[in-house]
FIMAR-662666 format. One record per atom (N, C-alpha, C): residue in one letter; atom name; x, y, z. Coordinates in steps of 0.2 Angstrom, whole numbers. Layout:
% residues N
residu=A&atome=CA&xx=X&yy=Y&zz=Z
...
//
This chain:
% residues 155
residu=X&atome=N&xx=181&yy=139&zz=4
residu=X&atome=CA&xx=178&yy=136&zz=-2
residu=X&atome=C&xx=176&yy=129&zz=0
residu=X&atome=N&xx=180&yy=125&zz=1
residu=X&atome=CA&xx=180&yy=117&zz=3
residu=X&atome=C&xx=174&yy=117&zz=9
residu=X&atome=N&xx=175&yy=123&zz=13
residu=X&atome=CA&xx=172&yy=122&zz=17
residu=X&atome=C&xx=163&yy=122&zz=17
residu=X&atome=N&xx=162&yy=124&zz=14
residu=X&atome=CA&xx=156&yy=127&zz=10
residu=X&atome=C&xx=155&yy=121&zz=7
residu=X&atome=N&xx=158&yy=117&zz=1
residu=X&atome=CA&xx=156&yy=111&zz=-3
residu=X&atome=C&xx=155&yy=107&zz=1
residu=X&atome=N&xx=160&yy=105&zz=8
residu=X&atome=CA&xx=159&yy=102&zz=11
residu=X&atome=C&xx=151&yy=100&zz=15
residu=X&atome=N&xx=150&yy=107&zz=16
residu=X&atome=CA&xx=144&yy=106&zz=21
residu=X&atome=C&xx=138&yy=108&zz=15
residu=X&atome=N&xx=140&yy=109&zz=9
residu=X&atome=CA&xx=134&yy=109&zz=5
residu=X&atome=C&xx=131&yy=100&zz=3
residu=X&atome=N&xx=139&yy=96&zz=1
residu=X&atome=CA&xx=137&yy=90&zz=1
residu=X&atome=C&xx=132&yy=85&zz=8
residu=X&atome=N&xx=135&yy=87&zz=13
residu=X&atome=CA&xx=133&yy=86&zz=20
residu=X&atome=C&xx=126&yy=86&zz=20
residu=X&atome=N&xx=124&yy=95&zz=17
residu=X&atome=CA&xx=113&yy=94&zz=17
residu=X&atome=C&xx=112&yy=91&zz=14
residu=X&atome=N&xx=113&yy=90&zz=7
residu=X&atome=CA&xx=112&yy=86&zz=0
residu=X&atome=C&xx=111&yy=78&zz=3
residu=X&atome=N&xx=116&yy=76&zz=7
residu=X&atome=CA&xx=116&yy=67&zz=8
residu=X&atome=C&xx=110&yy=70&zz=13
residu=X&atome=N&xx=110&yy=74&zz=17
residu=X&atome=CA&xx=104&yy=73&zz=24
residu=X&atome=C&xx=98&yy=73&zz=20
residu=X&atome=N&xx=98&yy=77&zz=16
residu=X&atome=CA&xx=91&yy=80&zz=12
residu=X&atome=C&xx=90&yy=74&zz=8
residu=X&atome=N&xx=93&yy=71&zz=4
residu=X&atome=CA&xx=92&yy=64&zz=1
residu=X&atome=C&xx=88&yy=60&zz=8
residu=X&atome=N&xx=93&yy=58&zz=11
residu=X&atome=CA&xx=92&yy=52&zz=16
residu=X&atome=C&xx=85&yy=55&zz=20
residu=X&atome=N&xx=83&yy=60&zz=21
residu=X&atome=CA&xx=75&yy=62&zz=23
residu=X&atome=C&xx=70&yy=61&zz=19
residu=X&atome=N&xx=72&yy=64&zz=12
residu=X&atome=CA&xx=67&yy=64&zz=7
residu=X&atome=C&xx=65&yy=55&zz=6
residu=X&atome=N&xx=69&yy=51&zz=5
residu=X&atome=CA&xx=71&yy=44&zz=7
residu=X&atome=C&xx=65&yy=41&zz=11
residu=X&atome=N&xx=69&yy=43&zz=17
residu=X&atome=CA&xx=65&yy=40&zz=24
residu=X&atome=C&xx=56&yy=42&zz=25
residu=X&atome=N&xx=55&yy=49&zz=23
residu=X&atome=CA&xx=48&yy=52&zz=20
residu=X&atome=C&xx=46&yy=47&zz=17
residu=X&atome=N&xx=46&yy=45&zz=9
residu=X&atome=CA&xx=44&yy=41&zz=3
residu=X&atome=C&xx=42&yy=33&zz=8
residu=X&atome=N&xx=47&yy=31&zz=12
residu=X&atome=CA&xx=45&yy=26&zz=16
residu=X&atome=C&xx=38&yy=26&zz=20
residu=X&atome=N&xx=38&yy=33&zz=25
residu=X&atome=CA&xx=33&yy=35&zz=28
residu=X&atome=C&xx=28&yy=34&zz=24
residu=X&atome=N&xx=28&yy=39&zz=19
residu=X&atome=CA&xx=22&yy=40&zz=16
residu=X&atome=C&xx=18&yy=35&zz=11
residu=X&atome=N&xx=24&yy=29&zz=8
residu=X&atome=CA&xx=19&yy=24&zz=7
residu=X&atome=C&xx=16&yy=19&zz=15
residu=X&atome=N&xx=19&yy=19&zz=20
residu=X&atome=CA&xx=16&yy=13&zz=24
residu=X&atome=C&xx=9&yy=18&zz=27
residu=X&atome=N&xx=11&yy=26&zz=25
residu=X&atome=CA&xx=3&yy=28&zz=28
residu=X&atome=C&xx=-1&yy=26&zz=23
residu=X&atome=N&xx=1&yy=25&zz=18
residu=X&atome=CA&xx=-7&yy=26&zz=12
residu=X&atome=C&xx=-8&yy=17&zz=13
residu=X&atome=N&xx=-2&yy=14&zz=14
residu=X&atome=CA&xx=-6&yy=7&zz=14
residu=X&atome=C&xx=-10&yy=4&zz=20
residu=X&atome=N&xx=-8&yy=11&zz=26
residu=X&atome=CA&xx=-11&yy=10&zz=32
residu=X&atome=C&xx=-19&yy=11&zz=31
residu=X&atome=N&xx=-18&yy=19&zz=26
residu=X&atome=CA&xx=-27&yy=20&zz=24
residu=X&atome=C&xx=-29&yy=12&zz=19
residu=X&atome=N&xx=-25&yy=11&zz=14
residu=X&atome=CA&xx=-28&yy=7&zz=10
residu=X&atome=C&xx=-31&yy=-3&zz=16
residu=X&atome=N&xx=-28&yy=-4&zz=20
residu=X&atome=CA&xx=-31&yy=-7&zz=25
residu=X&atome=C&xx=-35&yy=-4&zz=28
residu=X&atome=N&xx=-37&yy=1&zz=30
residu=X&atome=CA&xx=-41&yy=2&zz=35
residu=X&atome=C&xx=-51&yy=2&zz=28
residu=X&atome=N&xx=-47&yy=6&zz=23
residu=X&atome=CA&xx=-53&yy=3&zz=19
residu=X&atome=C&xx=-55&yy=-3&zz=17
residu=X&atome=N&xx=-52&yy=-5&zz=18
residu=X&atome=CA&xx=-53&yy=-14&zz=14
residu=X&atome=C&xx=-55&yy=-17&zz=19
residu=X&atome=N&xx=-54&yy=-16&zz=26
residu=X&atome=CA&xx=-57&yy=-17&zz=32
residu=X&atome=C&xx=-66&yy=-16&zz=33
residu=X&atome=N&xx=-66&yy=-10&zz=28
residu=X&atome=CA&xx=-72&yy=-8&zz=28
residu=X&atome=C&xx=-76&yy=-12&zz=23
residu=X&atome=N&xx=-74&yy=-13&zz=19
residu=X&atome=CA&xx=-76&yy=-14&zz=14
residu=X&atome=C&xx=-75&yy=-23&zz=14
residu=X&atome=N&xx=-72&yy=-26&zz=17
residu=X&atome=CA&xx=-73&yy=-33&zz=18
residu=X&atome=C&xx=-78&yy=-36&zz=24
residu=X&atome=N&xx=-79&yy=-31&zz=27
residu=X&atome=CA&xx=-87&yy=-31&zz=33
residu=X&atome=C&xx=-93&yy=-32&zz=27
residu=X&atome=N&xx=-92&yy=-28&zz=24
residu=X&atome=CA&xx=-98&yy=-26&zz=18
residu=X&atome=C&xx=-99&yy=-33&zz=13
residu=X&atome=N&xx=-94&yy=-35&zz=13
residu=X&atome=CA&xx=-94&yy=-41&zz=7
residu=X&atome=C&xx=-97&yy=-47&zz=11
residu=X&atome=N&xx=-93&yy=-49&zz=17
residu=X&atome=CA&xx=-95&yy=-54&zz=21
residu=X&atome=C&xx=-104&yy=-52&zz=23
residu=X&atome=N&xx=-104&yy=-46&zz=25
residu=X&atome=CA&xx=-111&yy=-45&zz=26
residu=X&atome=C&xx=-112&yy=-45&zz=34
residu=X&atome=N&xx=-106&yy=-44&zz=37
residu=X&atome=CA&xx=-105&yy=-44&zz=45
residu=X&atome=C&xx=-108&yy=-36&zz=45
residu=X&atome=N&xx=-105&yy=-30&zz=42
residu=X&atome=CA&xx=-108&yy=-25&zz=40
residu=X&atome=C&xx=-113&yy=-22&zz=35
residu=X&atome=N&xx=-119&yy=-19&zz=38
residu=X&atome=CA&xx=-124&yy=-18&zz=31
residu=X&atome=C&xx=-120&yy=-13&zz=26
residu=X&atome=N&xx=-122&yy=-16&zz=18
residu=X&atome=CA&xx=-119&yy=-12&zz=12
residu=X&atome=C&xx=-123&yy=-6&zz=13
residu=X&atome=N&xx=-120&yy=-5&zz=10
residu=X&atome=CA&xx=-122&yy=5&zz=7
residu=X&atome=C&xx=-116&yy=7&zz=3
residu=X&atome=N&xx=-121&yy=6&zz=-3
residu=X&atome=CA&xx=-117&yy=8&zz=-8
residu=X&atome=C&xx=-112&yy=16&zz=-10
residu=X&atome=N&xx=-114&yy=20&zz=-7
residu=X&atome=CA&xx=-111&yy=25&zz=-5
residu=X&atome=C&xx=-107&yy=27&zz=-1
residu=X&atome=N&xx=-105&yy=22&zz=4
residu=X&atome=CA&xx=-100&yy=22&zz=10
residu=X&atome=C&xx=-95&yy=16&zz=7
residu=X&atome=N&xx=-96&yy=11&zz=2
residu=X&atome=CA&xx=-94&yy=8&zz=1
residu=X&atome=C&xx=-89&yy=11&zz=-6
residu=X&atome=N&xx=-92&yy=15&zz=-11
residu=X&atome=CA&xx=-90&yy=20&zz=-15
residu=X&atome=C&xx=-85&yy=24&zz=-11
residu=X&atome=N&xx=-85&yy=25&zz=-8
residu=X&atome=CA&xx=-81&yy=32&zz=-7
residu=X&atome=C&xx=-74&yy=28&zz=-3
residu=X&atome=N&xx=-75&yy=21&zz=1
residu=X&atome=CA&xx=-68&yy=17&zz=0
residu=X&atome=C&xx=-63&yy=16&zz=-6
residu=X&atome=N&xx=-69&yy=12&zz=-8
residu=X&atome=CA&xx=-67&yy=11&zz=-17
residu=X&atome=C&xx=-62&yy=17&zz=-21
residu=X&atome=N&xx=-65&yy=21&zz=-18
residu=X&atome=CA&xx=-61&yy=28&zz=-21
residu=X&atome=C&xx=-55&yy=28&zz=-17
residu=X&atome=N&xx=-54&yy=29&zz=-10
residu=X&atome=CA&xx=-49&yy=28&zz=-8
residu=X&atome=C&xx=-42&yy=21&zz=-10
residu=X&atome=N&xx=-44&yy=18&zz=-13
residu=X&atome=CA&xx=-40&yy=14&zz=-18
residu=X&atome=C&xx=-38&yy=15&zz=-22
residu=X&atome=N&xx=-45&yy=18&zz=-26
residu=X&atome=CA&xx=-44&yy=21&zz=-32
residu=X&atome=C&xx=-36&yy=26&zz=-34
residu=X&atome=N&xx=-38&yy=28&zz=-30
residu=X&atome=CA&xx=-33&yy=36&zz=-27
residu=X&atome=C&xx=-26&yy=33&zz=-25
residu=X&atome=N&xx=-25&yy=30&zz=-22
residu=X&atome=CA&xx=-19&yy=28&zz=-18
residu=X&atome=C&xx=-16&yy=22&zz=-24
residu=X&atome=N&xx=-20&yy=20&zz=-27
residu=X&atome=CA&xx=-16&yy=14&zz=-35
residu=X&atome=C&xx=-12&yy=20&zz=-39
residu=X&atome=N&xx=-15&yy=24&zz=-41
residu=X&atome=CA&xx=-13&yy=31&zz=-43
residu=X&atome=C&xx=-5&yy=33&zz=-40
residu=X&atome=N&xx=-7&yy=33&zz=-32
residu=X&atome=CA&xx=-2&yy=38&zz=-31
residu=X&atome=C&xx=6&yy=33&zz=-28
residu=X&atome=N&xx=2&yy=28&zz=-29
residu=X&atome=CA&xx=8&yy=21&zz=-27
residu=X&atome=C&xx=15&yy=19&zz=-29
residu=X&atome=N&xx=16&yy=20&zz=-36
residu=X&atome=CA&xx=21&yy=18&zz=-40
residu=X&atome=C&xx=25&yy=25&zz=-37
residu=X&atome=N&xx=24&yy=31&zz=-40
residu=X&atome=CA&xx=28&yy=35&zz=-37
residu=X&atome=C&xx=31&yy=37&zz=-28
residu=X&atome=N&xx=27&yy=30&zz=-26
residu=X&atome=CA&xx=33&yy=33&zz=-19
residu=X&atome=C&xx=38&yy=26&zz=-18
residu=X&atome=N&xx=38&yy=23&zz=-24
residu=X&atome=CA&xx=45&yy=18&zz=-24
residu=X&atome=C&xx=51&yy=21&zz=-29
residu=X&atome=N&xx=52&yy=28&zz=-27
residu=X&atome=CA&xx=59&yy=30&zz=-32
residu=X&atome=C&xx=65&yy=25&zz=-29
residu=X&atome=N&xx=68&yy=26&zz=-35
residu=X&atome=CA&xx=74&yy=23&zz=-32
residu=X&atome=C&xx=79&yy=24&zz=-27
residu=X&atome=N&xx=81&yy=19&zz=-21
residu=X&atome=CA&xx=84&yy=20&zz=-16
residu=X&atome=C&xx=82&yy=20&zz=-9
residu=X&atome=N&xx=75&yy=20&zz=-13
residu=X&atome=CA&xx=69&yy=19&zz=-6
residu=X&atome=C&xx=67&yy=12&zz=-4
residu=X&atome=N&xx=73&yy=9&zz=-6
residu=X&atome=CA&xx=71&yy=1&zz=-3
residu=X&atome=C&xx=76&yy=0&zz=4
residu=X&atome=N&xx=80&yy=6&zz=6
residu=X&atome=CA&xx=83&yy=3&zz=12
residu=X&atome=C&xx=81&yy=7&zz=16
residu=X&atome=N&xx=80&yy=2&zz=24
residu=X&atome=CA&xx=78&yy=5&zz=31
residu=X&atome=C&xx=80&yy=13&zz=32
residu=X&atome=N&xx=76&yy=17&zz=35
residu=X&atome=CA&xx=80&yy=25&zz=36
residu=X&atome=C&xx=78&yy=23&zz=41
residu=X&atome=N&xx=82&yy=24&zz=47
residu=X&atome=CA&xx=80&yy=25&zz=55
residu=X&atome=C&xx=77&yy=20&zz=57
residu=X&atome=N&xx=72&yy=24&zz=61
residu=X&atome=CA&xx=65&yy=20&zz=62
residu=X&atome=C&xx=62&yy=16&zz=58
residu=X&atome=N&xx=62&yy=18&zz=54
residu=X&atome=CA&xx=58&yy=16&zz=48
residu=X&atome=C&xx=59&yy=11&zz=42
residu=X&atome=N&xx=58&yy=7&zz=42
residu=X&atome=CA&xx=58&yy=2&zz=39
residu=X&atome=C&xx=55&yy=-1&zz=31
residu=X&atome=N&xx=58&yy=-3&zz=29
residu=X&atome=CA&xx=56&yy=-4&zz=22
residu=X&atome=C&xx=51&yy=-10&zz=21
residu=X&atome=N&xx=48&yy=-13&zz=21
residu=X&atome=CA&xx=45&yy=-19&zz=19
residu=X&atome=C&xx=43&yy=-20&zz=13
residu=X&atome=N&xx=47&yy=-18&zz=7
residu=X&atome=CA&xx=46&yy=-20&zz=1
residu=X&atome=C&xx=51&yy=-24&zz=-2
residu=X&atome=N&xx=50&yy=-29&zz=-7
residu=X&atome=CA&xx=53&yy=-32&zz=-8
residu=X&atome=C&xx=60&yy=-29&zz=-15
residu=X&atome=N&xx=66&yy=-32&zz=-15
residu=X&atome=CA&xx=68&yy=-31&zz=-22
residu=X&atome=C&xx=65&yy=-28&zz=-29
residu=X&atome=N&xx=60&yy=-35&zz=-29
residu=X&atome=CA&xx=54&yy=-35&zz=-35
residu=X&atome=C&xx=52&yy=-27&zz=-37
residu=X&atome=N&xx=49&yy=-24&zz=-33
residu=X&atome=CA&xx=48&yy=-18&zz=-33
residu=X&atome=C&xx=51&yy=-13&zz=-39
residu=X&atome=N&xx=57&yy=-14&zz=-38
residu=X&atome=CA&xx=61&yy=-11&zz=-41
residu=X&atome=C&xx=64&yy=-14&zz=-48
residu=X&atome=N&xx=66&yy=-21&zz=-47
residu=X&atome=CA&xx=68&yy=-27&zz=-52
residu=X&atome=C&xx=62&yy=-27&zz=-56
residu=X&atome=N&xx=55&yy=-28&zz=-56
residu=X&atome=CA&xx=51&yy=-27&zz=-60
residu=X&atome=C&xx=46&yy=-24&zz=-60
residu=X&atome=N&xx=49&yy=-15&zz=-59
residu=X&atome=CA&xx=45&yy=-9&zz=-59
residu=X&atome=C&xx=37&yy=-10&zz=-65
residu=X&atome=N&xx=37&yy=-11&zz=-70
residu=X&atome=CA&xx=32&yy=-14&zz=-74
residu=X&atome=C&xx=28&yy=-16&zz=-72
residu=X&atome=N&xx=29&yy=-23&zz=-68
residu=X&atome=CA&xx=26&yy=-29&zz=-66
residu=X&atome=C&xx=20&yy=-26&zz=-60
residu=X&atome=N&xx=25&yy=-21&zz=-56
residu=X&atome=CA&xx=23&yy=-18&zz=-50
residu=X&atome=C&xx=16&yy=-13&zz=-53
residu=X&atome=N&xx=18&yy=-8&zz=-56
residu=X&atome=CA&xx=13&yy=-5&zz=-58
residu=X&atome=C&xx=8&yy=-6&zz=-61
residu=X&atome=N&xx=8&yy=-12&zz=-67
residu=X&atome=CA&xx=2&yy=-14&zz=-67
residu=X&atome=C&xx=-2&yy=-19&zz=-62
residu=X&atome=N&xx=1&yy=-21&zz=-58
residu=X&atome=CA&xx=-3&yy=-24&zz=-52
residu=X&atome=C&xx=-6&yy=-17&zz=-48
residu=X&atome=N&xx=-3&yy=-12&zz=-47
residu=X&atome=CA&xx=-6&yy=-6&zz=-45
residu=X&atome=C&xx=-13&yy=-3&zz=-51
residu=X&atome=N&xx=-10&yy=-2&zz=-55
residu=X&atome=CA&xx=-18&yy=-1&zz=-59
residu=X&atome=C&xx=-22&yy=-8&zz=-60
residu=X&atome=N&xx=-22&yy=-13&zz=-62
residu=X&atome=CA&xx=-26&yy=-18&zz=-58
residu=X&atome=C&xx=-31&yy=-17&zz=-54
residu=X&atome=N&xx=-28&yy=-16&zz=-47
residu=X&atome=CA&xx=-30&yy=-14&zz=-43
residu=X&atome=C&xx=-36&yy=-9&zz=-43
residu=X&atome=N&xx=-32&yy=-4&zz=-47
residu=X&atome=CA&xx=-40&yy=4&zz=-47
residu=X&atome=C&xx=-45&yy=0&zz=-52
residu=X&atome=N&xx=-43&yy=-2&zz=-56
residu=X&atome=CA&xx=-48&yy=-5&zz=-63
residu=X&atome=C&xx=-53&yy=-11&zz=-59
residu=X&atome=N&xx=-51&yy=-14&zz=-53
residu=X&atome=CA&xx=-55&yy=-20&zz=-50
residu=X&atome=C&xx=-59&yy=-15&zz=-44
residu=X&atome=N&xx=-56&yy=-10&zz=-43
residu=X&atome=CA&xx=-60&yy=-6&zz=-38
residu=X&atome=C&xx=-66&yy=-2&zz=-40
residu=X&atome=N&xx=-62&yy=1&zz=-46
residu=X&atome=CA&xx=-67&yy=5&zz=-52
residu=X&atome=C&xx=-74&yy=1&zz=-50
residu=X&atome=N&xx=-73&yy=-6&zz=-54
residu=X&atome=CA&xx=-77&yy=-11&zz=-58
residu=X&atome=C&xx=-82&yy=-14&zz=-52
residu=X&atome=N&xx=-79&yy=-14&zz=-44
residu=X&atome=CA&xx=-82&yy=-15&zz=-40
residu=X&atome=C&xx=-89&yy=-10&zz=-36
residu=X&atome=N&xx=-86&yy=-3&zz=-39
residu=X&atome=CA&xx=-91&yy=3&zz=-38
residu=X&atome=C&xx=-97&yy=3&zz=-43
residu=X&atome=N&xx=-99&yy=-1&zz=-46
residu=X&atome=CA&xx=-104&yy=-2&zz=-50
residu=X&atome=C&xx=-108&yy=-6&zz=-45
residu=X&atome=N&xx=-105&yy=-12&zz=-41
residu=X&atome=CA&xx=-112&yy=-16&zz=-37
residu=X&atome=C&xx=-117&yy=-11&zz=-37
residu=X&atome=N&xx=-122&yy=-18&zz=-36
residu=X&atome=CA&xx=-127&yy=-15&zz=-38
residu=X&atome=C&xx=-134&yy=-16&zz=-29
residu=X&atome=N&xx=-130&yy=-21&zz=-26
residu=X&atome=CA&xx=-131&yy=-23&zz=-19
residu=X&atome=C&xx=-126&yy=-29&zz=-16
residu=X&atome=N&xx=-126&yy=-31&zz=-10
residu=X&atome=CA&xx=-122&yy=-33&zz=-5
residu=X&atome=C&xx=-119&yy=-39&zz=-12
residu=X&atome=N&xx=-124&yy=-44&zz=-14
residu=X&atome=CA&xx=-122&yy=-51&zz=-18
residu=X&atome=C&xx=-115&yy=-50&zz=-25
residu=X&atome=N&xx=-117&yy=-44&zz=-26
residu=X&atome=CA&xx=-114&yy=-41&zz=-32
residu=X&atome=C&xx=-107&yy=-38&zz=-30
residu=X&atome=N&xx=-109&yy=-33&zz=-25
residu=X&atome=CA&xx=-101&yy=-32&zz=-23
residu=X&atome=C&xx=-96&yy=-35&zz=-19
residu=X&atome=N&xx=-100&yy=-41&zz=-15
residu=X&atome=CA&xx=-96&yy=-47&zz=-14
residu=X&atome=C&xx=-91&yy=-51&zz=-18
residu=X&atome=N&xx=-95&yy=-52&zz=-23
residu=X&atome=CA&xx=-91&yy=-55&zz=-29
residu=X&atome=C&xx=-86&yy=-50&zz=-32
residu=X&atome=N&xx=-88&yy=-45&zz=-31
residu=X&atome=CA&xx=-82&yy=-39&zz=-36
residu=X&atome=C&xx=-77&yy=-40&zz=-32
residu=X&atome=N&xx=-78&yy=-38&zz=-24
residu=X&atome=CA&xx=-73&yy=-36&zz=-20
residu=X&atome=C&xx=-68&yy=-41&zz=-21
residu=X&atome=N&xx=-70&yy=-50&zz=-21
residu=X&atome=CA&xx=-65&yy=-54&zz=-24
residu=X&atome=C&xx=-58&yy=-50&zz=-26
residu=X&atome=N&xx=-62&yy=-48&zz=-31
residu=X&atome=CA&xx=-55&yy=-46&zz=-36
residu=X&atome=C&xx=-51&yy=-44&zz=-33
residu=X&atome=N&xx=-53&yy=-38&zz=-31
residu=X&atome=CA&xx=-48&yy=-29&zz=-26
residu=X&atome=C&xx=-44&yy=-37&zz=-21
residu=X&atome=N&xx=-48&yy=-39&zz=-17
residu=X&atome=CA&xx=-43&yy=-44&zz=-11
residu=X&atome=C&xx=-39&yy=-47&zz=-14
residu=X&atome=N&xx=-40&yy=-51&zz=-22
residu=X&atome=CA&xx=-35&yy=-54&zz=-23
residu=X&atome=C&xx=-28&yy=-50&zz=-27
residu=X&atome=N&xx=-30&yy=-45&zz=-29
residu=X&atome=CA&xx=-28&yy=-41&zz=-30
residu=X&atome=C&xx=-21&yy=-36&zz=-25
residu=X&atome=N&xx=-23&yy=-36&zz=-20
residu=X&atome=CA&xx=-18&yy=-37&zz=-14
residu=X&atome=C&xx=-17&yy=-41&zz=-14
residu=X&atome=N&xx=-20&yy=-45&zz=-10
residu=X&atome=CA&xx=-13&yy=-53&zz=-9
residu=X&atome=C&xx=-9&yy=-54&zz=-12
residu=X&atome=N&xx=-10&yy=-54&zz=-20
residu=X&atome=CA&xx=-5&yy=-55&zz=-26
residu=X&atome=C&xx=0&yy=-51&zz=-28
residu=X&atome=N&xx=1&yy=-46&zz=-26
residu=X&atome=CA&xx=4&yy=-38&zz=-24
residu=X&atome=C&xx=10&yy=-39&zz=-20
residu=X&atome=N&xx=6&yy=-42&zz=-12
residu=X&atome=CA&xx=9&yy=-41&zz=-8
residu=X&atome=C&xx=14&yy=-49&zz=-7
residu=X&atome=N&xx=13&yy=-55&zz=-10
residu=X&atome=CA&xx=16&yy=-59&zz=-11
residu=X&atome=C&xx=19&yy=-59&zz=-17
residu=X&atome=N&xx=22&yy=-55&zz=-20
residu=X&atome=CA&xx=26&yy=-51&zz=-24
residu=X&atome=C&xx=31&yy=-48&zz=-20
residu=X&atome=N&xx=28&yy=-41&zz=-18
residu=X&atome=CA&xx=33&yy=-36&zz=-18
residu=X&atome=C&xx=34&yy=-35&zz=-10
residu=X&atome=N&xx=30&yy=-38&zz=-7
residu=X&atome=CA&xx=31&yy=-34&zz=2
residu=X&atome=C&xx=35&yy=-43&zz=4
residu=X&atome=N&xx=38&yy=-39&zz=9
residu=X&atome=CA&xx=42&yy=-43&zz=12
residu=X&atome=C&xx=35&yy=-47&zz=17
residu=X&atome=N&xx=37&yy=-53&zz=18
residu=X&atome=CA&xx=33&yy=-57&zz=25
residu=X&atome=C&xx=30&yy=-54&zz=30
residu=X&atome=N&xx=29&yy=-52&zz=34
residu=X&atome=CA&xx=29&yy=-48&zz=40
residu=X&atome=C&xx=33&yy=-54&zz=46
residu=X&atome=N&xx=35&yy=-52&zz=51
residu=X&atome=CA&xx=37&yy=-56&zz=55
residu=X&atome=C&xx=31&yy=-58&zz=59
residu=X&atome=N&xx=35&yy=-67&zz=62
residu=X&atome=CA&xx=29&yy=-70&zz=64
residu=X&atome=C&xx=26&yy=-64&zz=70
residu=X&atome=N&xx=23&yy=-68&zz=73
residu=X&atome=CA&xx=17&yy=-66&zz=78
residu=X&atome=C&xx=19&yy=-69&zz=85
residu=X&atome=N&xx=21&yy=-68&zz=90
residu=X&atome=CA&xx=25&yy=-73&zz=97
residu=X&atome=C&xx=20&yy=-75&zz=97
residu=X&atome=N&xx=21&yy=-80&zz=102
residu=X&atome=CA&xx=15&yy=-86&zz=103
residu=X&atome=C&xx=12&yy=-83&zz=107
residu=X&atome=N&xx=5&yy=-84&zz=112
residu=X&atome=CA&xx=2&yy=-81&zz=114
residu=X&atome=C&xx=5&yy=-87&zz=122
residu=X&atome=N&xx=2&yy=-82&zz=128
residu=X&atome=CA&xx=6&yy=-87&zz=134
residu=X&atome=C&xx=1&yy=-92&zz=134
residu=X&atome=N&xx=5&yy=-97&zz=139
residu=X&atome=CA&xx=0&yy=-106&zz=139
residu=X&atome=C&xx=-4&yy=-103&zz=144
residu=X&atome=N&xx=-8&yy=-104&zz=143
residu=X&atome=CA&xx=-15&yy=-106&zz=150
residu=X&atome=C&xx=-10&yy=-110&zz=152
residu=X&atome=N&xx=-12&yy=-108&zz=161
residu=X&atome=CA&xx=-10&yy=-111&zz=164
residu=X&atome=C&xx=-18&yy=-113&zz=171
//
């Protein structure tokens, strides 16, 4: 019988501490996808890449989606390193779950509001917001990133 609770608790901390380290994963892939659009969609605003409203739309949605699914992958307890896997979220996160969430809706509502442009001049101006919108997010709740080594001297 002991033996049995024994290793019943044993899964239970392993299965915790996975499901944990997973919720880590899984936000730093969606913020990977949530970069790679803004990527796209910051070509389009600068004008470096031609707008198309339709290829621009269907980022926007990808934000959309991902503000949605945001708050739910910071349960509690998922603010510490598992393994490989690192946390880069701040305390804040959790100390001012509120605060956090509505920065995540924000976000969809200035993404939303950005899917109306109507050409390049106009969704330039919206996308402001989406961009400010992350930076203010992530100078909140995401840890610094660590510096950058210095690049070698020309010699």
């Amino acid at each position: 019988m002991k033996k049995s609770i024994t290793i019943g608790l044993a899964l239970a901390v392993f299965g915790a501490t996975a499901a944990i380290a997973g919720v880590v994963q899984d936000r730093q892939d969606l913020m990977k996808a949530n970069n790679a659009a803004s990527r796209t969609l910051g070509g389009m605003a600068r004008g470096t890449t031609p707008y198309d409203k339709a290829a621009a739309n269907a980022q926007l949605q990808i934000l959309v989606d991902n503000s949605a699914k945001l708050p739910s992958l910071f349960p509690a307890g998922s603010d510490k390193d598992e393994g490989t896997v690192k946390s880069g979220a701040t305390p804040a996160v959790w100390s001012d779950n509120a605060g956090f969430i509505a920065a995540s809706t924000k976000l969809a509502t200035d993404a939303k509001t950005a899917m109306a442009a109507t050409d390049q001049a106009s969704f330039a101006m919206a996308f402001q917001a989406v961009q400010g919108d992350c930076g203010g997010c992530h100078r909140t709740y995401r840890k610094p990133p660590a510096p950058r080594p210095a690049p070698p001297a020309a010699q």
